[in-house]
N, C-alpha and C positions, 0 to 999 in steps of 0.2 A: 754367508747365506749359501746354502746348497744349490749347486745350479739342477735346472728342471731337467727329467730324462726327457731325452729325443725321441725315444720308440713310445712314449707315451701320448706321441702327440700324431701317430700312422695308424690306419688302418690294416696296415704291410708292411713287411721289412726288406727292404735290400731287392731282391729279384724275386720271390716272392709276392712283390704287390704286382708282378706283371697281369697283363691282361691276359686271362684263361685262353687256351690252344684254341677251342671253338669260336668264340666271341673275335678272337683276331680275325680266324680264316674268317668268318662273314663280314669282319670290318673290309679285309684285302677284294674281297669276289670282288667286288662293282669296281676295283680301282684299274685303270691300264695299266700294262708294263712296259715302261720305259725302257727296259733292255731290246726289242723289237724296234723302237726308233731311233735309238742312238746309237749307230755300230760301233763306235769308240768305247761302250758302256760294257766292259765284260764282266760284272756281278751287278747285277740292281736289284727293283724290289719283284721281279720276274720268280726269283729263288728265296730260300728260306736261310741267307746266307749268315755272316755275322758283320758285313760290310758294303759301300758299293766300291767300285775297282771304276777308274777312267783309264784307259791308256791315254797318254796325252803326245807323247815321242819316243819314236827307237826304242819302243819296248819300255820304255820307264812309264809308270804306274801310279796313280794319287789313288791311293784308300781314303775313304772320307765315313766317319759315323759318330754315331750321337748317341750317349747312352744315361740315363738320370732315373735317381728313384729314392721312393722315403727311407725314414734313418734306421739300419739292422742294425747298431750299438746305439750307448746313451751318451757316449762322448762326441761333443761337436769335430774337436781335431780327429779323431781315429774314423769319425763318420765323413768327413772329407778326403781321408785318406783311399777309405775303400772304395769310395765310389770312383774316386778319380782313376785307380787300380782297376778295377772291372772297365773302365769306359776304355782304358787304353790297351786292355788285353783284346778288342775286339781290331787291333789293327796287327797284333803279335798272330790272331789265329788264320790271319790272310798272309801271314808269313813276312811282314813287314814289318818297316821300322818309324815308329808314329818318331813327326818332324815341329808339331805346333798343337796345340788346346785351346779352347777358350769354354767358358764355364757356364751352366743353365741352374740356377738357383730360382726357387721356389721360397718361400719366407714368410710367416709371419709374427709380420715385425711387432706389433702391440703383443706380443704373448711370449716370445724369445727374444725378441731386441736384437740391436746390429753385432753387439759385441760378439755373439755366439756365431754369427753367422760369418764373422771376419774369423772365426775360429777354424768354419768348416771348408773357407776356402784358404786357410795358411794351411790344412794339413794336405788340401787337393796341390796345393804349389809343391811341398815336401814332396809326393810322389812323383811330377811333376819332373822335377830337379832328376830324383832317380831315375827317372825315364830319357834324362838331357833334353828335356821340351821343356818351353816356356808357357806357361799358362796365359794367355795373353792378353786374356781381355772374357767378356764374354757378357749377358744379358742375366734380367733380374725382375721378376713380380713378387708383387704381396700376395700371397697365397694363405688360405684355411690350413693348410696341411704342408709341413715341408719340405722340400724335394731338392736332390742337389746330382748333378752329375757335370759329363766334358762331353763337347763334338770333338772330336779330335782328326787330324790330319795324316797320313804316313803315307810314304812312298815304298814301293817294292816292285824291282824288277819283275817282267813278264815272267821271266822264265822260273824266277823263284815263287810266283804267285799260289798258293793253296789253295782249296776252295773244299766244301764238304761233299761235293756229288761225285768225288773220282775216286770212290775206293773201288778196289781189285777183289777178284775173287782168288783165296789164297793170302790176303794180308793177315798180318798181326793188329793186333788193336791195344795201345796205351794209354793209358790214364795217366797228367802227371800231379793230380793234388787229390787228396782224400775227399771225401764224399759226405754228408752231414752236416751243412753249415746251416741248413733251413732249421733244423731240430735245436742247433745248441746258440739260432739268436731268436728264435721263439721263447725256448727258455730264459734269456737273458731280459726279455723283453716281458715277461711275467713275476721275473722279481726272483729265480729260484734256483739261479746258476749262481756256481763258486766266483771269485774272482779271478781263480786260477785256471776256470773255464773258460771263463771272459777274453784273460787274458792269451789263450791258447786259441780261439776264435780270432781276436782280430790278429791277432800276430799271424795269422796260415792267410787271413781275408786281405794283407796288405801287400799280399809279394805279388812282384809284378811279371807276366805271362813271357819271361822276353826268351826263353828259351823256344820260343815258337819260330823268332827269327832264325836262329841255329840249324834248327830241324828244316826248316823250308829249302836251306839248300844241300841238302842229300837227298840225290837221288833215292827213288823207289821211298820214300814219302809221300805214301797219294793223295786221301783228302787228309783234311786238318779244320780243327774250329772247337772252340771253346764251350765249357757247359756252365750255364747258366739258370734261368728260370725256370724251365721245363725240363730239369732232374737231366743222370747220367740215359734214363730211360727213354726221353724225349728227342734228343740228340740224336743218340744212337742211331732212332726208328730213323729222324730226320737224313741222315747220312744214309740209311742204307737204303730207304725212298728215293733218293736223289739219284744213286748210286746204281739203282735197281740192283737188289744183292739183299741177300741175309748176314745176319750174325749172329754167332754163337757167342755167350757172354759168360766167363766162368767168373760163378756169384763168388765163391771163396778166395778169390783173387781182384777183388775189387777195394780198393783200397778207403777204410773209414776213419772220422776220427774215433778215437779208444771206444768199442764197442760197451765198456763199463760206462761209461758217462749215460750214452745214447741208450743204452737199456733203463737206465735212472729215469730218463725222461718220457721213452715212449710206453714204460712201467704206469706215466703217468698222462699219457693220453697227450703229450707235449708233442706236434708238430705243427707246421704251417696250415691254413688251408688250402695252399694251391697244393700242397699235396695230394689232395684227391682228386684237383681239378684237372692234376697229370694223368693220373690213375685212369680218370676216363677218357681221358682225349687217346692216349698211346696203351692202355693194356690192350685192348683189342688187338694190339700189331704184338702183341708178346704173349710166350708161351705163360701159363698158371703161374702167379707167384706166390710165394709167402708172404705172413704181415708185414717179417723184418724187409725181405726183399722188396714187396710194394712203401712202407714207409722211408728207404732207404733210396732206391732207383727212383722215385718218383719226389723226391725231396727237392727243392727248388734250391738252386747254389746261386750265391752271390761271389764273381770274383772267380768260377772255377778253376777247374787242371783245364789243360787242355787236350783234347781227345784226337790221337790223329790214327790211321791206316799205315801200316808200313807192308812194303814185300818182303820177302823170307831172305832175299840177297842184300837188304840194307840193314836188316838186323844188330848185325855185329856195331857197324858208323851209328845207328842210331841211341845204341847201350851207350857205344862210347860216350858220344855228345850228351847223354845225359849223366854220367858218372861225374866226369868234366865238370859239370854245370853245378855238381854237389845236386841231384837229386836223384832220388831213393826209382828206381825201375819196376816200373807197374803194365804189367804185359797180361789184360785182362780176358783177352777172347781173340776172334778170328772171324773173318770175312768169306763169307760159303754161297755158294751158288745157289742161286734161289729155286725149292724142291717148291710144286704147287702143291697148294694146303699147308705149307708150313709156315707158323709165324715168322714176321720179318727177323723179330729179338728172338732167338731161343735162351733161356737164361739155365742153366746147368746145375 
């Protein structure tokens, strides 16, 4: 018996189902921030970060966050795999080293049955393992719709800590994973990707962000933080908001998967809808784009690269550390002093 696809049972895939840029900010207005009463607290929900930070002792650091969302592939195991992947890149983009998991499953059980969902958390343990954390445990409802991610744990020294509101003017700006995952598990999720697609998706959506740890302790590394939901475009604006700073963004240096596939698909009108939910939250902070550039910048990543600032003097340590690491050096733009009138994104 064929088992049933998973994306047929979302209304969203992967980061993609997040909740639209405006609908959050009016969720957050009425809420306090906690970063104001707890001087221990150096990232809470104060910023727009990808973690919260405690110091707890002599500079040592608990990252703590929590990330879950419905299935971007049809396989239960590779759908356990990525979410557990994305949930623990958000403690690699605070420059840290995630120590413990425990798991947020959503389910339902009369429609999928256990078996499937023992599936989706053996392949959350497989990443798990690669990450040298223990899945440990974690909570579970019956749920209409099914949903699976990790809270996850990590420690990072203060002084190695990232955060996304300290970039420099005069940084470099890198990308380290390709751009287009909203486009090609849309497709997959409509019945109209190859296998070889497929299987070139989750293979890029299961590698884990740990090169973030490497980067966090070289100097002139200034912010850092991972793309997600809200496109390579979101991010960016986010950082240089934080940041107060512009940046220049060179489109032709922005790294995709094979522009032949992705023209196959948006040929055929094939992306997410949070794509245009980017569109309008963040073009406004960016200069005029193109279709490709708005469907591409604005495309919602599940599992991204991680995007950090460098100074022009850590350059050389930062190639290195990523040659090292066996990944491909994607040096997309630059960090520029904020001209009035001019968009936050300039994209080139």
């Amino acid at each position: 018996m064929e088992k049933p696809k998973l994306t047929q049972f979302s209304h969203g895939s992967g980061c993609g189902c997040k909740i639209a840029p405006a609908d959050l900010e009016a969720i957050l207005n009425g809420v306090s921030k906690s970063d104001r009463v707890y001087p221990n607290l150096l990232v809470g929900n104060g910023r727009n970060d990808d973690a919260a930070v405690l110091e707890i002792d002599n500079g040592q650091c608990i990252i703590s966050t929590t990330d879950f969302f419905t299935p971007i592939v049809d396989d239960a195991t590779a759908f356990g795999k990525i979410a557990a992947a994305n949930a623990i890149s958000d403690v690699y983009a605070m420059g840290g080293t995630p120590v413990m998991a425990v798991g947020i499953l959503g389910w339902p059980i009369e429609l999928l049955g256990a078996e499937i969902a023992a599936e989706v958390i053996s392949g959350a343990q497989s990443i798990c393992a690669d990450a040298g954390i223990p899945l440990a445990g974690g909570h579970s409802i019956d749920s209409r719709e099914p949903f699976f991610g990790l809270s996850v744990t990590g420690l990072v020294e203060k002084s190695n800590l990232k955060t996304n509101n300290t970039a420099q003017v005069g940084d470099l700006i890198y990308l380290t994973k390709p751009i287009g995952t909203g486009i090609l598990s849309t497709a997959m999720k409509r019945g109209i990707s190859k296998p070889e697609q497929d299987e070139l998706l989750i293979n890029e959506l299961c590698k884990l962000n740990t090169i973030g740890r490497e980067l966090s302790k070289i100097d002139g590394v200034n912010a850092l933080t991972d793309v997600t939901g809200f496109g390579l475009l979101g991010h960016l604006v986010e950082v240089c908001q934080a940041s107060k700073v512009q940046a220049k963004l060179q489109w032709d240096m922005v790294p995709t998967y094979p522009m032949e596939i992705l023209k196959t698909f948006l040929d055929q009108f094939v992306m997410p809808d949070n794509t245009m939910r980017n569109f309008k939250a963040y073009s406004k902070y960016a200069s005029e784009l193109s279709a490709a550039q708005l469907q591409l910048l604005c495309d919602p990543q599940t599992n991204g690269g991680l995007l950090f600032t460098v100074s022009e003097t850590a350059k050389k340590d930062v190639e290195t550390t990523l040659k090292q690491a066996g990944k491909e050096i994607h040096l997309i733009g630059r960090i520029e002093l904020i001209q009035e009138g001019a968009p936050t994104v300039l994209v080139n």
